[in-house]
N, C-alpha and C positions, 0 to 999 in steps of 0.2 A: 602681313603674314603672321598666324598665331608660331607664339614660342613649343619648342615642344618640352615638354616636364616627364618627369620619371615620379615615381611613386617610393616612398620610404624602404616599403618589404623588399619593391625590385631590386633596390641598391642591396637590402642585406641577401636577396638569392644570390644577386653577383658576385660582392663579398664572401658567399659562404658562412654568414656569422648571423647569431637574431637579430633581429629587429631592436629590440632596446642597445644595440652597441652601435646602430648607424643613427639612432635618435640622440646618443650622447656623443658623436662627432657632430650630429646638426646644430646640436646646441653649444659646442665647444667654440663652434662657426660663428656664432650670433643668428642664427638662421631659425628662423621662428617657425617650426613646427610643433605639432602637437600629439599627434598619433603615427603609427604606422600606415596608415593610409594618405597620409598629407600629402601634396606634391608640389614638390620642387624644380626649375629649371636648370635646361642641361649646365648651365655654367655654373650654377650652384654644384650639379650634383657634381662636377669633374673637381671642385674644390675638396668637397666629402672623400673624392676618389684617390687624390694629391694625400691627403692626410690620412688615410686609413692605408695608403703604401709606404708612407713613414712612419706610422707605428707598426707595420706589418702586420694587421690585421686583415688582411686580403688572403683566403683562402682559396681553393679550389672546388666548386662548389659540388655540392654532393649528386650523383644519376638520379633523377626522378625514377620511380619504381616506374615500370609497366604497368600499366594497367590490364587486369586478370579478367581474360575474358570468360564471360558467362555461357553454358551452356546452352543450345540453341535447340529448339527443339523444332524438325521439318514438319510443316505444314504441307498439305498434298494439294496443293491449288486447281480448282475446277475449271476445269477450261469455259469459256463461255462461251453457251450456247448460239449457235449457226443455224439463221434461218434456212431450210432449204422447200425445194417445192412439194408441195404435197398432191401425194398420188392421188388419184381421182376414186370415191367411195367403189367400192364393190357389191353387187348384190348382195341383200343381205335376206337371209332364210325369216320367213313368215314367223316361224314358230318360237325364233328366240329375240329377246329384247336388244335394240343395238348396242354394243358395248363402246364405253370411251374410255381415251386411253386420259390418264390426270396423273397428276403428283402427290406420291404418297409421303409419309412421313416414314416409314420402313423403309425397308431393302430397296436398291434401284435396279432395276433391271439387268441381265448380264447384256443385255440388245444394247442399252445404254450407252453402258463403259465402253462398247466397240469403237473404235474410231469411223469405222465406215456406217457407223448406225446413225444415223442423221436423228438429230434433234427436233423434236415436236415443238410448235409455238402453241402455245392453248392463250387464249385470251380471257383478262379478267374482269369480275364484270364491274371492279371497284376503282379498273381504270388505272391501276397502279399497280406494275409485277413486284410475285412475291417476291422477296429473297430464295437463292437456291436451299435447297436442303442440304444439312452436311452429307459427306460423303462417307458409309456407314458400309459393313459387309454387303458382298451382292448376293442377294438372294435370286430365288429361280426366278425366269419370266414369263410374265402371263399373256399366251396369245390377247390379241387386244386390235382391235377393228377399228378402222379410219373415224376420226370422231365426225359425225355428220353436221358441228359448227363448223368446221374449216371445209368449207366447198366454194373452190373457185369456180366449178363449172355450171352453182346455180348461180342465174339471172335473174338480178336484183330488180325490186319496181321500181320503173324510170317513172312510175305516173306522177306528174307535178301536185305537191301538196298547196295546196290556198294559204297564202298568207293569214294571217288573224289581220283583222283592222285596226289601224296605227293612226297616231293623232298627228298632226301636224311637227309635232317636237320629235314623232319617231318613235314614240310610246306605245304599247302592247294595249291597247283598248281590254277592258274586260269586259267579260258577259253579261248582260243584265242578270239580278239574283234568280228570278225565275225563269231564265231562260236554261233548258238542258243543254246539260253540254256533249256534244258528239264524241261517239265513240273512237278511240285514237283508231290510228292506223297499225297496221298490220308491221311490228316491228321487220327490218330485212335481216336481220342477224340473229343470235340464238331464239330460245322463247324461256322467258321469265318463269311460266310457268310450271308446276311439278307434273312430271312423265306418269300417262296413266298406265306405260305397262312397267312397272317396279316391281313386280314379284308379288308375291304372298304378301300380305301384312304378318309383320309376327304375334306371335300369342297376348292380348293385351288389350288397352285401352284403344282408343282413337291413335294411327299411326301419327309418326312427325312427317315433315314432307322431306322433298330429295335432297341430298346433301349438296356440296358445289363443290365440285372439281375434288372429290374424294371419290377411291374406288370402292366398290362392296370390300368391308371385310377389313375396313383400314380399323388402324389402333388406334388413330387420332379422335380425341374425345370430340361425340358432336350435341351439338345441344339440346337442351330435355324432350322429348317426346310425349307424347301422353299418354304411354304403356300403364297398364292398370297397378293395382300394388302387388309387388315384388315379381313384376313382369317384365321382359328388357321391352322398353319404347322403343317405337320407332324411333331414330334419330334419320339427318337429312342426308339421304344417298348420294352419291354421284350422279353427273348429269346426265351419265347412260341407263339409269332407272334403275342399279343395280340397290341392293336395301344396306339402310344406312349402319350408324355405328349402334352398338347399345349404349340407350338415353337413361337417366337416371329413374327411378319407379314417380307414376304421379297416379292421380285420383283415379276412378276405374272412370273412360268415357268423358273424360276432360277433356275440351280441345281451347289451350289457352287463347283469348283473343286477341294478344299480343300479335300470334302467327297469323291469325286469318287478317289482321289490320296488317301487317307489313306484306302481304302477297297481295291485297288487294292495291295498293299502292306499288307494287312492283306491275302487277298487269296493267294498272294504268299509265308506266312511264310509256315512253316511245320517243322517238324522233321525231323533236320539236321545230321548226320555222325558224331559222333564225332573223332579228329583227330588220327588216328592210332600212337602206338608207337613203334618208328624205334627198332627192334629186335637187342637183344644186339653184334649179331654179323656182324653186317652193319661196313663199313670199315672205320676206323677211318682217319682224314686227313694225310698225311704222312710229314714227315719232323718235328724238333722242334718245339711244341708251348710253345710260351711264358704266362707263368699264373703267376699272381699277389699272392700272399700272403693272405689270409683271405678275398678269395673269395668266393663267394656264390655258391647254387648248381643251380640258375636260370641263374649267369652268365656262368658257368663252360661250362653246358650241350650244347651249340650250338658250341663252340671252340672242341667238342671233338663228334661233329656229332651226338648226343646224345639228347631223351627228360629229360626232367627234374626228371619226373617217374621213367624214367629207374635206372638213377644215385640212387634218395634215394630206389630203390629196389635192387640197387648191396649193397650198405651200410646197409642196413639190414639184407639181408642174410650176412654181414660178423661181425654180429651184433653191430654195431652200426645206433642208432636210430637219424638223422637227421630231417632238414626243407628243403624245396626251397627256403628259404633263410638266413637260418644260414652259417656263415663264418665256413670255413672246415679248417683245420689244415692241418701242410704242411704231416703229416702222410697218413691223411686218401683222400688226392690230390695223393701224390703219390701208394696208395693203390688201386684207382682208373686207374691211367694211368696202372699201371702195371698188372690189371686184362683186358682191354682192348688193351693192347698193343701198345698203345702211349709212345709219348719221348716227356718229357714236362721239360720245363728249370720254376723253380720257382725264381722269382724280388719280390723284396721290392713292394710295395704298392707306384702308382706314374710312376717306374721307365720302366713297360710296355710303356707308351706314350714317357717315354726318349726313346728308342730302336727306336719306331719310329719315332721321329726325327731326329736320328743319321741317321738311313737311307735315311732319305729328303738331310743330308749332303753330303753323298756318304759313299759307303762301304769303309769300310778300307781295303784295298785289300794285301797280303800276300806280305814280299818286296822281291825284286831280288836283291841277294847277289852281282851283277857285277853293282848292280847301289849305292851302299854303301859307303861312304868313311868316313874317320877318323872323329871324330868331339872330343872337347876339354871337356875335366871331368866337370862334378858338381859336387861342391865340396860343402859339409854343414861344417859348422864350430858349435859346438854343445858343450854345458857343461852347468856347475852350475853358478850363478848369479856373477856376478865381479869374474871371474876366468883369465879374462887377452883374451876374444874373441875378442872383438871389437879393443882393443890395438893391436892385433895381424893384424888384417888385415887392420889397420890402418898404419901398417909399412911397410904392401904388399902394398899398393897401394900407399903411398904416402900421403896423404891426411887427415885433423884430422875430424874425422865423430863422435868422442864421445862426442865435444864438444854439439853436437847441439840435442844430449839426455840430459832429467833430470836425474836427479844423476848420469850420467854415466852409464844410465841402458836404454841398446836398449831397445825401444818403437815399434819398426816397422821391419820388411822381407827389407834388403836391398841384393840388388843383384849387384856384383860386378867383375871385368874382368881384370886379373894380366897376365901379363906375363913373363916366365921361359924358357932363350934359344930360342927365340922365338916363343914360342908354347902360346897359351894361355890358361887361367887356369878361371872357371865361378865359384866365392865364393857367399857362400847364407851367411849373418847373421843371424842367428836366437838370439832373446831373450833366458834367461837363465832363469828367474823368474818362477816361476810354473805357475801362472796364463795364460802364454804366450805358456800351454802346445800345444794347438790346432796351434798353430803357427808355431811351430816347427815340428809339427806330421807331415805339410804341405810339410815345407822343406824335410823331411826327403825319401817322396813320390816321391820327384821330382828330388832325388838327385843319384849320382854315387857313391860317396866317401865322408863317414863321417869322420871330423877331429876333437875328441874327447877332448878337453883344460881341465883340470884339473892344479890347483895351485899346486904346491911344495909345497906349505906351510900349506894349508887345504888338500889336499890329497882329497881323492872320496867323495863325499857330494849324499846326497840324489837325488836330481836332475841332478848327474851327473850318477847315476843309472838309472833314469827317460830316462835321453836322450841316454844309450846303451839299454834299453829296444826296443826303436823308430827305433834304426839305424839296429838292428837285426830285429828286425820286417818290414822294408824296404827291408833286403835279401842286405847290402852294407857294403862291405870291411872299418872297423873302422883303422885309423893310431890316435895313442894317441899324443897330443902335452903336456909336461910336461910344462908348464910356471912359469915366478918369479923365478926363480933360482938364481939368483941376490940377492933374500931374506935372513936376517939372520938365521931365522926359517928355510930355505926350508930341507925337506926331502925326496929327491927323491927316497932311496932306501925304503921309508914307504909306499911313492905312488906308485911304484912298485906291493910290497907285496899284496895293497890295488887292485889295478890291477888284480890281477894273482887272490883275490877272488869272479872276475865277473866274472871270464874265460875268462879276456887278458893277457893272458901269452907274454911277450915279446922276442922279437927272440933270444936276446944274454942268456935268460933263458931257451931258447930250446924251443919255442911259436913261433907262426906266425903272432905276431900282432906287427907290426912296432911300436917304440915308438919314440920321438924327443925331446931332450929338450931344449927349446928357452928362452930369454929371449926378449919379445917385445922391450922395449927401448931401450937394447942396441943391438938390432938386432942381436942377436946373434943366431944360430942356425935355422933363418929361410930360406935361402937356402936349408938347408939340407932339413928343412921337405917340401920345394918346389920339389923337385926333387924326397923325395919317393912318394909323391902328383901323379908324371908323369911315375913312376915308378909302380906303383898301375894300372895307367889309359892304359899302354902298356900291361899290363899281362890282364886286362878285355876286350881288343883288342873294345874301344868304337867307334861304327858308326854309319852312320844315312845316311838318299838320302835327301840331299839334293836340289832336285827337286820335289820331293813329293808334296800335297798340306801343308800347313801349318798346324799344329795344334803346340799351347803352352798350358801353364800351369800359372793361374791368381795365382801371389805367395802377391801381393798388389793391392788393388785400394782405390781410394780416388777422393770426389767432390772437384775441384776447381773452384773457383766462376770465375775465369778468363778463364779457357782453357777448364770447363765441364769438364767431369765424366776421370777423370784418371786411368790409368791401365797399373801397373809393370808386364811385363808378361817373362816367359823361353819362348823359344821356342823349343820343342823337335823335332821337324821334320819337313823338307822341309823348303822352305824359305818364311818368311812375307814380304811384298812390300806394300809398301803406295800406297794406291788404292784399295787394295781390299777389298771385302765385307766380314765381319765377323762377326761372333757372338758368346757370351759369357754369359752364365747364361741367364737372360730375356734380354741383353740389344743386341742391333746391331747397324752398321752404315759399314761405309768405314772406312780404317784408311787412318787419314787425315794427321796423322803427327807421327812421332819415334825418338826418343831421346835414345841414350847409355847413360850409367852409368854416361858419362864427361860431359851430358848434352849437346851434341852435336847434330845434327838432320842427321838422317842415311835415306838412301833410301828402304833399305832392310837388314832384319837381317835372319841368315842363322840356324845351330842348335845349342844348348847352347850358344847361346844371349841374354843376359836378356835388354829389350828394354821398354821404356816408350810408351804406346799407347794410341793417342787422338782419337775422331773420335766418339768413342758408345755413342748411345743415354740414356745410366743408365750405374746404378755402379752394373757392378759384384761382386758376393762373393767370397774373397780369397779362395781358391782352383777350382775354375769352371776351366771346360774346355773349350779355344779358338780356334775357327774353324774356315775357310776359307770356303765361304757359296761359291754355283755356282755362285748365283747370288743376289740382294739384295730382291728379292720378297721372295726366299726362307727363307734367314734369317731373314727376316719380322716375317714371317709367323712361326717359331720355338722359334723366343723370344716372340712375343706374345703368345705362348701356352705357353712354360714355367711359363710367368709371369702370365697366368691365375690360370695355376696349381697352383702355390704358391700362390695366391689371395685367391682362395678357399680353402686352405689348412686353409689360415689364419682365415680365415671364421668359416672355421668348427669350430676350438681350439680359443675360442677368448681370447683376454686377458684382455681386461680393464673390473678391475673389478671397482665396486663402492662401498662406504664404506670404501676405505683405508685409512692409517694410515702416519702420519708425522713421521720423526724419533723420535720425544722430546715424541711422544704418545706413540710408543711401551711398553716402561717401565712402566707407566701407566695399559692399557689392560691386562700386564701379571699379574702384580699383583693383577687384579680383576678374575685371571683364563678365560679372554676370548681368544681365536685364533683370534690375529692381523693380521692383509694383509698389508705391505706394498707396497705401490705402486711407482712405478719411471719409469720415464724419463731418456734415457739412450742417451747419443749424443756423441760422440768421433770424432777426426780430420781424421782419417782413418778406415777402415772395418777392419782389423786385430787387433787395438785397441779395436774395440766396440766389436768383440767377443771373443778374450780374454777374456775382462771385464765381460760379459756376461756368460760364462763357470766359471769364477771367485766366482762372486755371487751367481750362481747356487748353488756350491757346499757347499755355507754357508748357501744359504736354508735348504738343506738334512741336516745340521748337528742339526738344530734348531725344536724341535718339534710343540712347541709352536708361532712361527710365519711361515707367509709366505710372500715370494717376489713373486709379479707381473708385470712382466715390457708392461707398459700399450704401449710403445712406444720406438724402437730404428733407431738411424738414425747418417749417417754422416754429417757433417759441422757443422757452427756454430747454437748456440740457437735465434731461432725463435720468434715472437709471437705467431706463430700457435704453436709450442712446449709452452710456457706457459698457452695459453687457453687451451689445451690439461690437463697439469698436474691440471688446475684450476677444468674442469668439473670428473676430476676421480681423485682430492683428493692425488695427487700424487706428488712425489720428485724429481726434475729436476735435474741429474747430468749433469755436463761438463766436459770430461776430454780431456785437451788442448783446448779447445774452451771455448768461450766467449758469452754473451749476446750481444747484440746490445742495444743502447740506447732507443728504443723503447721497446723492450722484455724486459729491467731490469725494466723500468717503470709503466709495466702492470704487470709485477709481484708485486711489492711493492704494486700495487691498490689490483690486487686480490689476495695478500697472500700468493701468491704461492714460497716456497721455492728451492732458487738456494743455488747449491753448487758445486764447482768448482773445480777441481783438474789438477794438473800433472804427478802424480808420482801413479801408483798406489794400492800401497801398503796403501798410505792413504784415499780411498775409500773403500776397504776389509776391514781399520780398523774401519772407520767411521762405516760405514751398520754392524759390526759385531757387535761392542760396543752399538750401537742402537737394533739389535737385543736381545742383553742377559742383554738391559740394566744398562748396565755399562755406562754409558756417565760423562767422562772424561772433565773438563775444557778444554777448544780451543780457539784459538785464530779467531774472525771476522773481518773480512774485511771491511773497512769501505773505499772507493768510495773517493774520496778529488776533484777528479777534470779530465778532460777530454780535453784535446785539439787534434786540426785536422791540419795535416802538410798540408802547401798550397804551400812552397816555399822549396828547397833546397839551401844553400849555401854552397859552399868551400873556407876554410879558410885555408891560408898556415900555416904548424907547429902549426894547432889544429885539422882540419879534417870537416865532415860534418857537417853544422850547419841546424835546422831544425828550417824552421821558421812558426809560429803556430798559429793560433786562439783557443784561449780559449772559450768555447763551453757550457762549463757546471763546475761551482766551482772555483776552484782556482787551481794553479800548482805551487808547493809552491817548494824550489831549497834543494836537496838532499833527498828527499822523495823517498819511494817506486814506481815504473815504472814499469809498463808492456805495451807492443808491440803489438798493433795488427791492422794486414793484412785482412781486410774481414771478420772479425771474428774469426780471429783464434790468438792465442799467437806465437807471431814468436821469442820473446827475454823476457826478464826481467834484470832488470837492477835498475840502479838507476839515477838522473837528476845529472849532472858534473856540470854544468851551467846552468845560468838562466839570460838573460839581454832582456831590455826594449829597445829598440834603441841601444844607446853604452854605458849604466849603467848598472852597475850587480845591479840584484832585489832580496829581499829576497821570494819575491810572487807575484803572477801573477793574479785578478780578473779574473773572467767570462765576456765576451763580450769586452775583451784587445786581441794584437798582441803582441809576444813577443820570443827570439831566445830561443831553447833550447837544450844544448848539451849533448849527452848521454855518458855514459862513458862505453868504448869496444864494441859500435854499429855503425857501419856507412852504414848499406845499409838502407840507408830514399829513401822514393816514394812518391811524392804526393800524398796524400787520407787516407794516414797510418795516425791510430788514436795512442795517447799518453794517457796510462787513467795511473794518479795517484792514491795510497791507502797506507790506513797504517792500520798496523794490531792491534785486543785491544783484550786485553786476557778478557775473559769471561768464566760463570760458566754456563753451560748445566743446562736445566729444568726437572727434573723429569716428570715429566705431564703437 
């Protein structure tokens, strides 16, 4: 049950005193306001109330004045008009024109104002009544004779008009060009055209025509006439032919053709047909059609030959009561096909226009088994976080690939190429971390053979549940790698039992699930799980045509500021060759260039190859699918709809919101009971980092009632200025994870406030944003920036190694401090300064705007351009508010 609070002013109305004497009992109180608007709860305010009756500052509060009311001035309201019947014409004399009774802009009638004087209805022809006219002195009234439109007692033509000929879909056929077209029909209600007995023409040029719904002799100005010079023009009379108003002077014998083009188009309107509705058993198109998901009944009705009518009249008689444009449910979409006898395939929303683009690319055509041959397993490598994955295929291949993870916790989808007996064997890395789930679901999609790692020594871990839920739900032959055996803990017959209660029963336990147990460093046991690895891949008998066209599977991409838009891709079918046009997600191009696993440059890669590809003009989303376009106009033409689709998608669902929150604020806001937003900036060195992260965060959204995440902005490479102006105008939190500012971006943050914080591991960003969310904030340690230099020269020094020699740029570079590495913007190492010399003196520090050598300790690839930024870290105490 919320508190109730009072407000500062109300206490000093009640008091009787101003506002500044209840704000210095608030603060007498300890009671932390700030203005007269603040508000405080009732037990607070009765404290205030306790003490302002011991200093007897409690008044009697003064009468509110009345408020003076303003003079009113009576309006005469028109009663509104009452249809009543109308009397039947009366003969009317030969010799005078008939008179109609209309609405004038002057005097009303004294017949009128009668109350017994019944109200005329005149009908207009614009379909829309006028407003009345105010109500003005009455002037005298003019005898005035039944208007000859309102006659109930002529007999309208019943003769039935002929439909026009209508297509199939319900469509109004047009006329052939040279076919004439027949004269309308004989309107049954007034006649458009002007009355040939009008009177006189008056003295002048070419009259105008009859006015509409004006009496002879009205004041109300009518429009130009073609009166000669300085003659009154005809203007347009009333529909009783009586002459119209005086038109402004025009030429002598002018008859504008504005007038004769709008009467000719008025005598040709009439009462049109309206479109027939195609009878519900007209033949429905044949073949599958594709229909979107919470689609309308306006779109529906032409994909199924159908009016719109018809549809919400089959939904009611099966009672349900619909719109023409209420989105329909996939029940009552298939309720509909199936009273009408269609075959309708229901897609996502979106994925209609995917289908047809896939078809711009070419059908996928049925393969022939004689064009087939063997191709080499995918194998995913899958389990719980430090279980011995990356160690494992670290000793497949030769090669240490953990070093160049933080903590030894894959970061990224590596794809990799071993060979057994000379067969070759394609391993995916996946991440083990839960955050990394979407990454792994990836792999799991694209793979043949899951190889299951679980420790001897922890046995089945949550996330090794996680990833046989993934490998079953892919429909792919799981072989368990038991690893750390070597350990003094390890318990294989635990991890067994633990096993046997997912439902991997192992073979030698009378189970079909291969188990293996290895020890990565000392190599032991992985042959053997290489061989059930090919032993698995012979009983799945795996092929592929290798002449097909290409299509892969984007398992990574990433921007490099050198080479453009990068992309790790599988390829599942047919062979990629440098040169052709393809496209992926919204991007396209030629591929210009292919790189295998060894970083080597391949000319063509065949099926289960995982190859590096340059060339697109944007960064795909891990998982999109790589096509081999006919040609490059086509794949033009498919990445830009894509990327519109998702433009407008983004459109619709915006995200930056305004109003957000810092994290030091959260804690703050909840304790005043408002709903926080925070906002961020989200930037990662790779697209499977950033939505990891992304999926990460989410889900600590949902847990948290009282806040929420908005991510205003996500993007790969490093942080920008336009990423800081960004976070500046929407209030938002700039992460980095593996990326860096640039010295221009750290600068403009500091001016405008904008908070960076940087990570590489990311278990300490989940903590950061969670701890900020439930306001906990925890002491941490800030970065503090020392100094900056830019490599301009490499040296080699026998029996010491590369020496990087430097300009100091910005600070000082002091020798043995904290080091970080970075390439473009990005972190490539961290480390620490081994050395530090001026010439050939060792320095303890280096100024700003000095040369000086500086050797790293276990980094030797230096490049000219690569920046050196020093920092050291100062434990600090988080702000509540």
């Amino acid at each position: 049950m919320a508190t109730k609070k009072i407000r500062i002013y109300e206490l000093a109305r009640e008091f009787g005193v101003e506002n500044e004497v209840v704000l210095d009992l608030a603060n007498e109180l300890k009671i932390g306001v700030k203005s007269h608007s603040s508000s405080i709860e009732d037990a607070m305010a009765d404290r205030v109330r306790r003490l302002a009756d011991t200093k007897g500052l409690r008044k009697a509060p003064a009468p509110e004045p009345e408020p003076t009311k303003a003079p009113t001035r009576k309006v005469a309201k028109q009663q509104p008009a009452e249809p009543a019947p109308v009397a039947p014409a009366a003969p009317e004399p030969a010799a005078e024109a008939p008179q109609r009774v209309v609405r004038s802009t002057g005097g009303i009638p004294e017949a009128d104002l009668l109350p017994e004087a019944p109200h005329r209805v005149v009908r207009s022809t614009g379909g829309i009544p006028e407003p009345p006219p105010p109500v003005r002195d009455p002037a005298p009234a003019r005898p005035a004779a039944a208007s000859p439109d309102v006659r109930p007692d002529l007999p309208l033509d019943d003769k039935p008009i002929p439909p026009p000929p209508t297509s199939s879909m319900g469509k109004v056929i047009p006329p052939p060009p040279g076919q004439r077209r027949p004269p309308p029909a004989p309107p049954s209600g007034r006649s458009f055209a002007p009355d040939a007995g009008s009177g006189p023409r008056p003295q002048g040029g070419a009259g105008g025509f009859t006015g509409r719904g004006r009496p002879p002799g009205s004041s109300f100005p009518s429009r130009p006439g073609g009166g000669g010079p300085g003659g009154p023009g005809g203007g347009r009379g009333g529909p009783g032919g009586g002459p119209g108003g005086r038109g402004r002077p025009g030429p002598q014998g002018q008859r504008p053709r504005r007038k004769k083009r709008r009467r000719r188009n008025l005598e040709e309107m009439g009462p049109q047909a309206a479109p027939t509705l195609t009878p519900l058993d007209a033949p429905v198109p044949e073949g599958e059609i594709v229909v979107p998901r919470g689609i309308t009944i306006q779109e529906l009705a032409p994909k199924l030959n159908r009016n719109s009518a018809d549809l919400v009249r089959l939904l009611f008689d099966a009672g349900e009561m619909v719109t023409g444009t209420q989105s329909l449910a996939d029940e009552m979409i298939e309720l509909i096909a199936e009273t009408l006898g269609a075959e309708v395939l229901l897609v996502e929303a979106g994925q209609e226009q995917e289908l047809e683009l896939q078809a711009l690319l070419g059908e996928e055509e049925e393969e022939d088994e004689s064009l087939l041959e063997p191709r080499a397993p995918v194998v995913t490598v899958m389990g719980h976080v430090d279980h011995g994955k990356t160690t494992l295929l670290d000793h497949i291949r030769n090669a240490n690939v953990v070093a160049g993870e933080a903590g030894g916790i894959t970061q990224h989808i590596g794809a990799y190429q071993a060979e057994r007996n000379g067969r070759p064997i394609t391993f995916i890395d996946t991440p083990g971390h839960e955050a990394f789930t979407a990454m792994r679901r990836r792999g799991a999609q694209a793979t043949d053979i899951a190889v299951l790692v679980v420790a001897a020594d922890d046995g089945v871990m949550p996330q090794t549940v996680e990833a046989i839920n993934h490998a079953r739900a892919a429909e792919v032959p799981i072989i368990v790698a038991i690893t750390k055996i070597d350990r003094e803990d390890a318990n294989t017959e635990r991890t067994r039992q633990q096993l046997v209660e997912q439902e991997l029963v192992p073979e030698e336990w009378g189970g079909d699930t291969i188990v293996n147990e290895v020890s990565a460093p000392e190599g032991v046991g992985v042959d053997e799980l290489l061989d059930s690895i090919l032993l698995v891949a012979d009983v799945e008998e795996l092929t592929a045509n290798p002449n097909a066209p290409a299509r892969a599977f984007v398992l990574e991409s990433n921007l490099d500021p050198g080479r453009g838009p990068v992309v790790t891709a599988l390829v599942e079918q047919g062979t990629l060759r440098v040169g052709e046009p393809v496209v992926a997600g919204g991007g396209w191009g030629r591929v210009r260039a292919m790189f295998d696993d060894h970083g080597e440059s391949v000319k063509e890669a065949g099926p289960s190859v995982p190859v590096e590809i340059l060339g697109l003009d944007d960064v795909p989303l891990a998982g999109d699918e790589l096509r081999v376009a006919p040609d490059e106009k086509v794949a033009r033409t498919v990445a830009e709809a894509r990327s519109h689709r998702r433009r407008a998608a983004s459109l619709a669902h915006p995200t930056i919101l305004s109003g957000g929150a810092r994290l030091e604020d959260i804690f703050a806001m909840v304790q005043r009971g408002e709903v926080a937003t925070l906002n961020l900036v989200l930037k990662a060195d790779m697209q499977g980092s950033l939505e990891a992260l992304t999926d990460a965060l989410r889900k600590l959204d949902q847990e948290h009632e009282e806040v929420r995440l908005s991510f205003v902005h996500r993007g790969v490479g490093g942080i920008t200025e336009s990423d800081v102006d960004l976070g500046a105008v929407s209030n938002a939190t700039v992460i980095g994870f593996n990326v860096r500012p640039n010295r221009l971006a750290r600068e403009r943050a500091e001016a405008d406030k904008v908070e960076l914080r940087l990570y590489e591991v990311i278990y300490q960003v989940l903590e950061d944003v969670n701890n900020a969310l439930v306001g906990m904030l925890q002491p941490e340690f800030e970065e503090a920036v020392t100094g900056e230099a830019e490599v301009r020269e490499v040296f080699s020094v026998p029996r010491v190694g590369k020496i990087a020699g430097c300009y100091v740029r910005d600070g000082a570079i002091t020798r043995g401090s904290r080091v970080r590495f970075l390439r473009d913007g990005v972190v490539i190492w961290n480390g620490t300064i081994q050395s530090l010399k001026r010439f050939k003196d060792d320095v303890r520090d280096v100024q700003s705007g000095f040369e000086c050598g500086i050797g790293l300790s276990d980094f030797q690839d230096l490049k000219q351009g690569d920046v050196i930024e020093t920092y050291e870290l100062k434990e600090i105490a988080r702000a509540a508010s």
